[in-house]
NUKOL-488513 format. One line per 3 residues: number of its first residue (from 1); their letters; for each residue x, y, z of N, C-alpha, C. Coordinates in pm, 1 decimal, always signed. Example, Ala and Ser with C-alpha at 12.3 -4.5 7.8 and 13.67 -1.06 7.14 Angstrom:
2
1) as) +1319.0:-569.0:+780.0:+1230.0:-450.0:+780.0:+1320.0:-330.0:+780.0 ~ +1285.0:-225.0:+708.0:+1367.0:-106.0:+714.0:+1290.0:+3.0:+787.0
//
This chain:
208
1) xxx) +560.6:+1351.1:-379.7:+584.0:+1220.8:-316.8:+502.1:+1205.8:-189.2 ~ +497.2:+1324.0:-119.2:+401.6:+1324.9:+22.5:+260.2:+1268.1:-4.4 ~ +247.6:+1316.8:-130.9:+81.4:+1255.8:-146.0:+41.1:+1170.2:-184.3
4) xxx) +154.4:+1085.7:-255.9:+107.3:+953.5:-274.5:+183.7:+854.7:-161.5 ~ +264.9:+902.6:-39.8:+234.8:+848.2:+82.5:+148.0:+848.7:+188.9 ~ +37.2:+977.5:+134.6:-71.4:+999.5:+240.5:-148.3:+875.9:+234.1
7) xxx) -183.6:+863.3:+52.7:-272.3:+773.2:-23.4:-242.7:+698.1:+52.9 ~ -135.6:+615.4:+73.3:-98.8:+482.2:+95.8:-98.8:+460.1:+253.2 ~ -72.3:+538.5:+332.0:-118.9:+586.8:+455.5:-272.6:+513.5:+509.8
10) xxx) -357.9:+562.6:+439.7:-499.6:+567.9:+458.9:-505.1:+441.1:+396.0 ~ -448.6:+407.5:+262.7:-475.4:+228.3:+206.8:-489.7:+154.9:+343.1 ~ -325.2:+167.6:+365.7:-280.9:+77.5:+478.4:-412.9:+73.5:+583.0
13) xxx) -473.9:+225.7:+631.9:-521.8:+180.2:+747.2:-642.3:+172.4:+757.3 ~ -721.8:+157.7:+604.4:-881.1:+155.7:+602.6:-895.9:+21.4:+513.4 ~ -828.6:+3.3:+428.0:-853.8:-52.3:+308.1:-765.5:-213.4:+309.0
16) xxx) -690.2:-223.5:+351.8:-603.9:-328.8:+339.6:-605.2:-423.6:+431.9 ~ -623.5:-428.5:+562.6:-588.2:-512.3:+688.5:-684.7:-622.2:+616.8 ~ -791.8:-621.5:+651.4:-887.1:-723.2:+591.5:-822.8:-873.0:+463.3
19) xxx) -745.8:-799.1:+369.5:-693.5:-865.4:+274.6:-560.7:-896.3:+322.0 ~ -488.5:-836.3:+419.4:-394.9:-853.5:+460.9:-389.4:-980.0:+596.3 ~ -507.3:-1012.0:+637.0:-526.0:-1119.8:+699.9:-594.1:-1203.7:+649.3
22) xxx) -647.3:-1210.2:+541.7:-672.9:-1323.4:+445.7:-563.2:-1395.6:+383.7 ~ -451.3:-1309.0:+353.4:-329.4:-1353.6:+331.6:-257.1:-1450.0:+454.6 ~ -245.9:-1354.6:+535.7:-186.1:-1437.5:+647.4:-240.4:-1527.7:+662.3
25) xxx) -388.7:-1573.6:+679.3:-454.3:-1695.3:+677.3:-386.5:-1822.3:+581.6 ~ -406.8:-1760.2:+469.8:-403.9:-1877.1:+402.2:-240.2:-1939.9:+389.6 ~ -131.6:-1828.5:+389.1:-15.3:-1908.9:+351.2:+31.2:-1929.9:+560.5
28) xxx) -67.2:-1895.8:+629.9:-40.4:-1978.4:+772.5:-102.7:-2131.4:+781.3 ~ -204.8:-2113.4:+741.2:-261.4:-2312.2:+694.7:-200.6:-2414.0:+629.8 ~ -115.7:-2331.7:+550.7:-47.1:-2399.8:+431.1:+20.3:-2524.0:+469.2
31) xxx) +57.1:-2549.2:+581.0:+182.4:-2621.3:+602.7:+39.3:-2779.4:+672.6 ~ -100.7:-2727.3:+682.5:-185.6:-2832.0:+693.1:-250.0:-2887.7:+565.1 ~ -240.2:-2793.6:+460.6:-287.7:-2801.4:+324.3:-199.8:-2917.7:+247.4
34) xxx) -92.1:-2903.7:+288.1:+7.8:-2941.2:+195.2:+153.5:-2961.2:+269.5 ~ +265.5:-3046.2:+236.3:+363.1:-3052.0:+234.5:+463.8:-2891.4:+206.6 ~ +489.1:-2854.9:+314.2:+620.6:-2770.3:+328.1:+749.6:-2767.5:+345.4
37) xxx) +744.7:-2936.4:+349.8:+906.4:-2969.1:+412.1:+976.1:-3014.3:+356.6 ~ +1075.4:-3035.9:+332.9:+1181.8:-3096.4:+230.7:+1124.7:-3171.6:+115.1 ~ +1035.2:-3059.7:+45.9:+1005.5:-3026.3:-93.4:+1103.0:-3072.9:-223.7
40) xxx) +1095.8:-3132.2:-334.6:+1165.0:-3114.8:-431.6:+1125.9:-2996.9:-523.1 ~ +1227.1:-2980.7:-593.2:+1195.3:-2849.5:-648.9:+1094.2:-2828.7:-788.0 ~ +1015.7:-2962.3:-806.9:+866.9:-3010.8:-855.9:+745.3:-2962.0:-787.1
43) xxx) +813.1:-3008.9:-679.4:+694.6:-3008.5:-524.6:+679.3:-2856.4:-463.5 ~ +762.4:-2839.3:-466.9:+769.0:-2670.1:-425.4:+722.4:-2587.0:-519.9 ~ +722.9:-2575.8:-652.6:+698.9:-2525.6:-778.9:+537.8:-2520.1:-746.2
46) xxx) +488.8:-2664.0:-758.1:+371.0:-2654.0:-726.3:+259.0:-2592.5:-614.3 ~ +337.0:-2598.2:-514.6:+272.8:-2541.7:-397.7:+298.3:-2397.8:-437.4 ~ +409.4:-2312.1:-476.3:+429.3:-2137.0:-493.0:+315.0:-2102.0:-620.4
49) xxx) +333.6:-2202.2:-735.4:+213.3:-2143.4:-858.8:+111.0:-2204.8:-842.2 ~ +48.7:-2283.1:-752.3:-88.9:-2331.4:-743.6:-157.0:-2257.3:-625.3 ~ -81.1:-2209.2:-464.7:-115.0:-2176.1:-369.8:-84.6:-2045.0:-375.1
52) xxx) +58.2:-1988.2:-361.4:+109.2:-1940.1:-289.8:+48.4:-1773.3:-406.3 ~ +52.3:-1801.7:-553.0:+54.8:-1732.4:-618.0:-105.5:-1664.2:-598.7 ~ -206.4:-1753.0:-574.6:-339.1:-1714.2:-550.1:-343.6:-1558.9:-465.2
55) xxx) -240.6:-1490.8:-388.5:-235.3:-1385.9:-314.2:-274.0:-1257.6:-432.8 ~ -231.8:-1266.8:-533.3:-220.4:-1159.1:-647.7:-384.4:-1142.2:-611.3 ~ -510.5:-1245.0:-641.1:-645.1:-1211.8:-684.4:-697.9:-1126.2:-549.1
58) xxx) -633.0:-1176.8:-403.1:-673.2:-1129.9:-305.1:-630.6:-951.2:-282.7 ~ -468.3:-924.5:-340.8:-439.3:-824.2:-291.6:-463.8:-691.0:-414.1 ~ -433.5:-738.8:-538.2:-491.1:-672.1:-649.1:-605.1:-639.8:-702.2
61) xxx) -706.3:-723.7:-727.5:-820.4:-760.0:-762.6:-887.5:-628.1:-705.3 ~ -901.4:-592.1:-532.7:-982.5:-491.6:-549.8:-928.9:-336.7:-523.5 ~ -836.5:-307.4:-552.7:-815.2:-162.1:-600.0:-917.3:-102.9:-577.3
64) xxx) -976.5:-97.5:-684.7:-1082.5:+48.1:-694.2:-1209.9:-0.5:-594.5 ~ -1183.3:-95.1:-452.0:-1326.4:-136.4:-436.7:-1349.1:+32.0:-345.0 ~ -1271.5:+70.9:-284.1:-1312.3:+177.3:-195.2:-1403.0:+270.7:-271.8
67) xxx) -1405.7:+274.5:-393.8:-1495.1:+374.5:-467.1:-1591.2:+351.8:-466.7 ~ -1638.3:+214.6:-421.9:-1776.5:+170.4:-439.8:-1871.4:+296.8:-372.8 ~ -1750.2:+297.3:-241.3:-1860.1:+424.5:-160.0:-1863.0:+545.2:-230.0
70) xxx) -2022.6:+615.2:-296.6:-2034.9:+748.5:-390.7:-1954.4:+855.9:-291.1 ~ -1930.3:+871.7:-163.7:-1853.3:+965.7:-111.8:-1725.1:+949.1:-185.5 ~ -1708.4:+818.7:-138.8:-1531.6:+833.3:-146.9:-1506.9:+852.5:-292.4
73) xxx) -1607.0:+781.8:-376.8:-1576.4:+828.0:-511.8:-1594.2:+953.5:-587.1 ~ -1645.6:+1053.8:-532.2:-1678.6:+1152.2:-559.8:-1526.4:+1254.8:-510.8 ~ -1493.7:+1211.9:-363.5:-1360.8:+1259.1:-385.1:-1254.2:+1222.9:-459.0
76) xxx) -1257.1:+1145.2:-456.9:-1117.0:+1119.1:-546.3:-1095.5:+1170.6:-676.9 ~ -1248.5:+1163.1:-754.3:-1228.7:+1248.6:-921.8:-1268.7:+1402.3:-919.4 ~ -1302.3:+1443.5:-766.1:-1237.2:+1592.1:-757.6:-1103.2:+1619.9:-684.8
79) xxx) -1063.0:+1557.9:-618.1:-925.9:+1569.8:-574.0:-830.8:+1621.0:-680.6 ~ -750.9:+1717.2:-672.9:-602.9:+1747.7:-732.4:-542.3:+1705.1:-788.4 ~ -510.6:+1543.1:-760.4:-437.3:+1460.6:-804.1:-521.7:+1352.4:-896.4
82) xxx) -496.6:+1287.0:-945.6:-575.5:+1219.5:-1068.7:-592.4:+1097.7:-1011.5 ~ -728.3:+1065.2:-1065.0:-740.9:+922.6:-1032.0:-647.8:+801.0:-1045.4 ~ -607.5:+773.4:-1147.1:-502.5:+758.6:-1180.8:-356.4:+688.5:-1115.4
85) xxx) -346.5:+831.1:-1062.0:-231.3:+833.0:-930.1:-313.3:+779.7:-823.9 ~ -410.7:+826.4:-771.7:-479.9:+747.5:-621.7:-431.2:+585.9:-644.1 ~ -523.3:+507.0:-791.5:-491.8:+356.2:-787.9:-347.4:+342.8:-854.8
88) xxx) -261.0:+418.2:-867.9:-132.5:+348.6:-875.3:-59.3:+354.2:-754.5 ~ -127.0:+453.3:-681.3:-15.7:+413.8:-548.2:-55.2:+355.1:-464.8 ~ -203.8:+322.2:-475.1:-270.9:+192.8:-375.0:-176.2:+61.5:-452.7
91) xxx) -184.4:+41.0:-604.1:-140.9:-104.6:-667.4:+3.0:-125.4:-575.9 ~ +91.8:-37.0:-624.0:+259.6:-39.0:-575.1:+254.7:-57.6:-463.5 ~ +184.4:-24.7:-370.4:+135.2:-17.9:-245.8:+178.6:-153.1:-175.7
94) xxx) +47.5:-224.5:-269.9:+9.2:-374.6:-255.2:+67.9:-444.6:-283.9 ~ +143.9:-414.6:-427.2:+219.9:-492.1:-461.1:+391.1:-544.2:-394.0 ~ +394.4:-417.7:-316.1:+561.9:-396.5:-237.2:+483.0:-538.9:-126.9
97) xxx) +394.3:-534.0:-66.0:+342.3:-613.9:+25.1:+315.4:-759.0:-1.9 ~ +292.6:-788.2:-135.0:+313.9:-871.4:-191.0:+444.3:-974.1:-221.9 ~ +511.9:-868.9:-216.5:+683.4:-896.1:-228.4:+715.9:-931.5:-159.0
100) xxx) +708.3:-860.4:-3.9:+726.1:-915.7:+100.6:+695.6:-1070.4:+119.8 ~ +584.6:-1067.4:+120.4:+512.5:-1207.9:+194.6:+567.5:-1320.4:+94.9 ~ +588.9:-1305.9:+2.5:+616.7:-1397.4:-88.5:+815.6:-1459.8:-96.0
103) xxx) +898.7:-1322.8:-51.4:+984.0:-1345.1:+42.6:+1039.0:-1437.5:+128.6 ~ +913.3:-1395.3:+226.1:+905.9:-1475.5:+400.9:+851.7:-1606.5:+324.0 ~ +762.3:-1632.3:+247.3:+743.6:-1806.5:+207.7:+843.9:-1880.5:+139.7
106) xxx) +909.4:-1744.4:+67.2:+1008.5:-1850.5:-30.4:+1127.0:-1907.4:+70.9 ~ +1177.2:-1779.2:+187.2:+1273.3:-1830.4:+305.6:+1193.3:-1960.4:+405.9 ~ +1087.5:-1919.3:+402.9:+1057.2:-2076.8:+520.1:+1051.3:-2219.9:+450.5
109) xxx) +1047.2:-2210.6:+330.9:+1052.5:-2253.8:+191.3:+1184.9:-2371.0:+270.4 ~ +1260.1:-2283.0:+229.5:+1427.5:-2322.5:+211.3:+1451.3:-2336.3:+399.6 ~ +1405.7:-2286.6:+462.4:+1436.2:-2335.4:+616.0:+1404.4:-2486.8:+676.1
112) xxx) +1279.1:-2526.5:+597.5:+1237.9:-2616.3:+575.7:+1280.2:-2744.5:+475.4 ~ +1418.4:-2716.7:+476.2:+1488.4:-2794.4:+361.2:+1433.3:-2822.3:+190.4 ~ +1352.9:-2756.8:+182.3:+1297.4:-2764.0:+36.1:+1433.0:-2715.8:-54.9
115) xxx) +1434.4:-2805.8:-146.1:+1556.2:-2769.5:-262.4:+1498.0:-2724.1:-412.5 ~ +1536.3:-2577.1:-428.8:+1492.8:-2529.1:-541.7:+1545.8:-2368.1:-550.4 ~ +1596.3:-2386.5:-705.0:+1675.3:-2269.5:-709.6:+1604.2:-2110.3:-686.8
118) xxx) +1582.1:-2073.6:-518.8:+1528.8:-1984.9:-510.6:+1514.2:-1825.9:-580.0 ~ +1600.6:-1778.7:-633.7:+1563.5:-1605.1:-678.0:+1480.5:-1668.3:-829.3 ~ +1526.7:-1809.7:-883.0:+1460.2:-1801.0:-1010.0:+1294.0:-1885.1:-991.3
121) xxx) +1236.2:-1892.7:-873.0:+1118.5:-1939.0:-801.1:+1062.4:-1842.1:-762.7 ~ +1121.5:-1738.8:-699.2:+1080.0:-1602.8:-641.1:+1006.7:-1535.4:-748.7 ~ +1083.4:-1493.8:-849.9:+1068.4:-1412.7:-1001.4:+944.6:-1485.8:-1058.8
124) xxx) +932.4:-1613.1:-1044.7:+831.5:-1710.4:-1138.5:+708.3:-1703.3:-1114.4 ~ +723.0:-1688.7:-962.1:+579.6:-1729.6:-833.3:+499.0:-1564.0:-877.7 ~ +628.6:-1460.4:-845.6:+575.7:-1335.9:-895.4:+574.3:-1296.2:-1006.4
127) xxx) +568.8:-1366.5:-1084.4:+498.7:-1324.7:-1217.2:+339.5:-1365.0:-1181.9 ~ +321.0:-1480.6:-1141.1:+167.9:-1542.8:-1133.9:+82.7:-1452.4:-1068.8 ~ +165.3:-1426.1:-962.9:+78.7:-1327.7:-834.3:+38.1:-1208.9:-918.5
130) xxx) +179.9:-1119.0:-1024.1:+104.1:-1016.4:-1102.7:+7.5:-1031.9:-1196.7 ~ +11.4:-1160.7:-1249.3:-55.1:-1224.9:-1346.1:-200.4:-1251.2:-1311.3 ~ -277.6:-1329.9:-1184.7:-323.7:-1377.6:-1133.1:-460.6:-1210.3:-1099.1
133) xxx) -348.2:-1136.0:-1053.5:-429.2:-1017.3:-941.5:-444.3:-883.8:-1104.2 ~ -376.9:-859.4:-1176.1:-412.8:-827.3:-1301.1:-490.7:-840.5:-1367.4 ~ -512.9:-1028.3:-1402.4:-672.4:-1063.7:-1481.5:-768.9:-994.3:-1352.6
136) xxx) -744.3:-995.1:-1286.2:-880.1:-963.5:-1192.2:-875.5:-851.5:-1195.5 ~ -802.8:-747.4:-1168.5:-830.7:-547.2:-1168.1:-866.5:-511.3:-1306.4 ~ -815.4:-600.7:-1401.4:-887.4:-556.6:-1565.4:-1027.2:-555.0:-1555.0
139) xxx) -1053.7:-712.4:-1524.8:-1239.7:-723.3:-1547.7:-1273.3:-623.1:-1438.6 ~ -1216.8:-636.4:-1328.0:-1273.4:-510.7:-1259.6:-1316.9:-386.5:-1299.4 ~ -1209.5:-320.9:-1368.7:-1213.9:-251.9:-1429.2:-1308.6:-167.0:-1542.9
142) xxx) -1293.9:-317.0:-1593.3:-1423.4:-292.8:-1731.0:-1553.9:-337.1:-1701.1 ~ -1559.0:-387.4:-1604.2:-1703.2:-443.7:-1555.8:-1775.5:-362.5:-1455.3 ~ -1682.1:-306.4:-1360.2:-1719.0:-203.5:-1259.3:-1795.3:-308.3:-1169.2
145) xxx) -1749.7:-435.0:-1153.8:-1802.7:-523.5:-1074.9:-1687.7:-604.8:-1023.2 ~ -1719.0:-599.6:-870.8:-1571.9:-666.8:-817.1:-1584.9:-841.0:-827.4 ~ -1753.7:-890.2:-834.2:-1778.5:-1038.2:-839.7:-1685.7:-1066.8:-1014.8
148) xxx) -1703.1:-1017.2:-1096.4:-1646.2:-1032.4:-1199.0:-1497.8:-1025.8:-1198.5 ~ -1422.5:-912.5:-1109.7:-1333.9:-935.8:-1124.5:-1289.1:-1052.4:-1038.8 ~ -1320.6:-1083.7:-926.7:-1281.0:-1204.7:-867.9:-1301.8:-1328.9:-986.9
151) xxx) -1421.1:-1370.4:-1034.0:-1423.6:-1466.8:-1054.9:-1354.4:-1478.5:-1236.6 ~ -1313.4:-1374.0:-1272.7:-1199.9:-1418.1:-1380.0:-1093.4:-1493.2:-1405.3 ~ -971.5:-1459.2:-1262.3:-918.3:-1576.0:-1236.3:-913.2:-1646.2:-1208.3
154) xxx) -1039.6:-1649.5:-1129.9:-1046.6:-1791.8:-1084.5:-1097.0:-1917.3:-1151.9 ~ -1119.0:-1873.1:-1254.1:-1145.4:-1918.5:-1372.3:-1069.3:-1979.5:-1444.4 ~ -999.4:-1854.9:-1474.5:-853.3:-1898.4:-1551.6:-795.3:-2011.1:-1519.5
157) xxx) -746.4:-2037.8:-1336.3:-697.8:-2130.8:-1285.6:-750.2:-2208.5:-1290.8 ~ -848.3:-2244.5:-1298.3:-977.6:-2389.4:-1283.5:-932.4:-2446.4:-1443.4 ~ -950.4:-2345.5:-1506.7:-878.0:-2390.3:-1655.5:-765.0:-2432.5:-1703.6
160) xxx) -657.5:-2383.7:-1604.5:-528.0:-2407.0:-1583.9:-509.2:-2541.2:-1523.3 ~ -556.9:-2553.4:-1451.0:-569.1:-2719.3:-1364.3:-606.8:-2788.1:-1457.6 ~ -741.8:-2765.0:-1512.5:-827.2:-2891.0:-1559.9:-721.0:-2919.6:-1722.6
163) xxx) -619.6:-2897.9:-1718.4:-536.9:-2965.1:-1835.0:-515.5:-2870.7:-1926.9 ~ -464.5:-2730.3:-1898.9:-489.6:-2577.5:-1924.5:-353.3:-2536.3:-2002.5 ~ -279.1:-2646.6:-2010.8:-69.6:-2659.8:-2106.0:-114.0:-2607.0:-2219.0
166) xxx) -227.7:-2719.8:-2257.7:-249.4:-2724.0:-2415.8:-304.9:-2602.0:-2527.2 ~ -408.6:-2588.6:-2404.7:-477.2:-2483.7:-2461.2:-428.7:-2270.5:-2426.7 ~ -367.8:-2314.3:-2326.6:-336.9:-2148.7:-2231.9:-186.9:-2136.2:-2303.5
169) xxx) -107.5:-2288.5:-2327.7:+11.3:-2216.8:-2405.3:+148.2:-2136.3:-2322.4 ~ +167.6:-2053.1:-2392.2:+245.2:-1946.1:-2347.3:+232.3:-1874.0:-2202.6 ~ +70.8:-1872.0:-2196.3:+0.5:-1800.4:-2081.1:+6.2:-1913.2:-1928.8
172) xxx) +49.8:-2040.6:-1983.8:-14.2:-2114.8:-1876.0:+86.9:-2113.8:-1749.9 ~ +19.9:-2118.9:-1670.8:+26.9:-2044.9:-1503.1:+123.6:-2144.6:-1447.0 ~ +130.3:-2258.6:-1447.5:+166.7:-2356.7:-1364.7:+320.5:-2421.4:-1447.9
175) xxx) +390.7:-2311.9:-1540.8:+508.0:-2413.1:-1593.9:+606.0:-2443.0:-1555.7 ~ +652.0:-2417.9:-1420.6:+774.8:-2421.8:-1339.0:+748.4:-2524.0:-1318.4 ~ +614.6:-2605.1:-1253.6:+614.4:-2716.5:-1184.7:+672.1:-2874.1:-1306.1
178) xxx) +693.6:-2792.3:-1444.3:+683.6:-2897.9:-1507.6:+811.3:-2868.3:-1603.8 ~ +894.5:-2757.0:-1533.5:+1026.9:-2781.5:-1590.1:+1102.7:-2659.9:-1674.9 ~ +979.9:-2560.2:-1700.5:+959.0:-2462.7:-1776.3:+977.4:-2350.2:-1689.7
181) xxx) +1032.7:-2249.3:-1775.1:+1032.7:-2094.1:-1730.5:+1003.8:-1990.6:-1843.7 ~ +1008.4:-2036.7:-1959.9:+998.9:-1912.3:-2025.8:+842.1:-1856.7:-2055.3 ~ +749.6:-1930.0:-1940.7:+585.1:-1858.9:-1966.9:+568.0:-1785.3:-1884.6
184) xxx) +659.1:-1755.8:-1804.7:+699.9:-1649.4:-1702.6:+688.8:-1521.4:-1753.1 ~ +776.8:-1509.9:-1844.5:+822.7:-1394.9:-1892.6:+677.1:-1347.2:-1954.1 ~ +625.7:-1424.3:-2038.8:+496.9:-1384.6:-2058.4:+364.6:-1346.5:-1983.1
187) xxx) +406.9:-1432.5:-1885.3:+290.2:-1365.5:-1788.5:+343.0:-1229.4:-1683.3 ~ +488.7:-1212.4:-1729.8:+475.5:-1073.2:-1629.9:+435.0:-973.8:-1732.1 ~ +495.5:-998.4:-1862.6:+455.7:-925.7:-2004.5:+306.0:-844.4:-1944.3
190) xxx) +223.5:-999.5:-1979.5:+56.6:-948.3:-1950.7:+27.1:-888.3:-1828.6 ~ +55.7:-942.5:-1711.0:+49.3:-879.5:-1617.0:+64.4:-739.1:-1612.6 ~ +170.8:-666.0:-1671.8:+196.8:-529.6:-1692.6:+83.4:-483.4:-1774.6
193) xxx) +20.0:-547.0:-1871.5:-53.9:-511.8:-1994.9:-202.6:-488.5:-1862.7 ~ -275.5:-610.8:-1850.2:-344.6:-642.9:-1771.2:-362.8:-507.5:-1641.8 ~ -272.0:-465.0:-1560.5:-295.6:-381.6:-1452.7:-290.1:-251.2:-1531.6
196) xxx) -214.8:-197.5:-1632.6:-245.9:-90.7:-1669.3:-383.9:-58.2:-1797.9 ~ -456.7:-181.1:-1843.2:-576.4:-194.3:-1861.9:-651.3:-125.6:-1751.8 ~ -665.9:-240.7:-1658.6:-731.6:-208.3:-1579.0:-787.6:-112.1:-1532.3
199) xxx) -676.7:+9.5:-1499.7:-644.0:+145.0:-1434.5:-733.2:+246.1:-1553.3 ~ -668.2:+202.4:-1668.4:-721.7:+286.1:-1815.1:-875.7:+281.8:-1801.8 ~ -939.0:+121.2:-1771.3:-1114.3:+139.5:-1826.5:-1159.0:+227.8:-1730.4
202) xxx) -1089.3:+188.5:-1602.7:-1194.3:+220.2:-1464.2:-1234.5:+373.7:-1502.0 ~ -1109.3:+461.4:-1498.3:-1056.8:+611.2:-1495.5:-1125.7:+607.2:-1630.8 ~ -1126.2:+574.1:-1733.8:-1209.6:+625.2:-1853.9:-1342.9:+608.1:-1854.6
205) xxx) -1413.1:+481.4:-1750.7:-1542.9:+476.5:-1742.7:-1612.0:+590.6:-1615.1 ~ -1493.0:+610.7:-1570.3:-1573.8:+728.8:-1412.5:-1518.5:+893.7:-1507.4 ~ -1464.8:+918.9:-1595.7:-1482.4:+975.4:-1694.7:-1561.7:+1053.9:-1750.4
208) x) -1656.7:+953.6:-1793.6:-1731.9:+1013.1:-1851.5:-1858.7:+1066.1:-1783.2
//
């Protein structure tokens, strides 16, 4: 257990701040972006799976970027412990941090008189965020290119907007805002599928 708190240790204090104030940025603007205040629970839907959920591509997406450096990557697939373990305890890492922040929005949410049945908004928003930051550590993954993995979801979503019900289905990102919950379940489904992809190509392509 010590060593995958060292890992996370060193995440925290080399690897993360950067993305961790990109975050803060964006859900601190928010309230100039958009309506935060006595929200209906349409209106709020929309702002957590259109905005709020975008955090997944920022905080997931680059995992394995620290390897870029041949030092650091060279330690890690001689290190003791398996690659493997290094990016699962950076993901959990990120992802506990994720939790958090998403938390503190859903409470200022509701401080702000917005009406909407919060733990089942919480669960929804974080499916997207796993959903969202997943498509991106896969292509990462298999591409060994972080521009690729960024611009997968962002993709997705552009597709999702531009009238994305019809065609994305089951998968589509935005169904709370329209009344729906059970594409939730599917996107934490993938999401799970998606991040442990991910983990599989990288570690099987530095492998070989």
């Amino acid at each position: 257990m010590e060593r995958y708190w060292q890992i996370e240790k060193t995440n925290l204090k080399y690897h993360v701040p950067l993305h961790l104030l990109v975050c803060v940025g964006l859900l601190g603007i928010s309230p100039l972006l958009m309506g935060v205040a006595n929200l209906t629970a349409v209106d709020a839907a929309k702002v957590l799976e259109r905005y709020v959920a975008l955090l997944g591509i920022i905080m997931l997406t680059p995992i394995f970027f620290p390897e870029q450096d041949p030092r650091i990557r060279e330690l890690v697939y001689v290190k003791y412990m398996k690659a493997s373990g290094v990016y699962l305890a950076r993901l959990l890492g990120n992802i506990l941090i994720l939790a958090g922040f998403l938390a503190v929005y859903v409470l200022m949410l509701r401080y702000n008189g917005c009406e909407f049945p919060v733990m089942k908004f919480y669960f929804g928003t974080f499916a997207g965020i796993l959903f969202f930051g997943g498509l991106g550590l896969c292509f990462y993954g298999a591409a060994d290119n972080l521009i690729v993995g960024y611009m997968a979801p962002i993709v997705y979503y552009i597709t999702a907007l531009g009238g994305g019900s019809k065609y994305l289905k089951m998968f589509y990102p935005f169904s709370m805002s329209m009344g729906r919950y059970g594409e939730k379940v599917w996107l934490f489904t993938a999401s799970v599928c998606l991040l442990a992809a991910g983990i599989y190509l990288r570690c099987r392509r530095k492998s070989r």
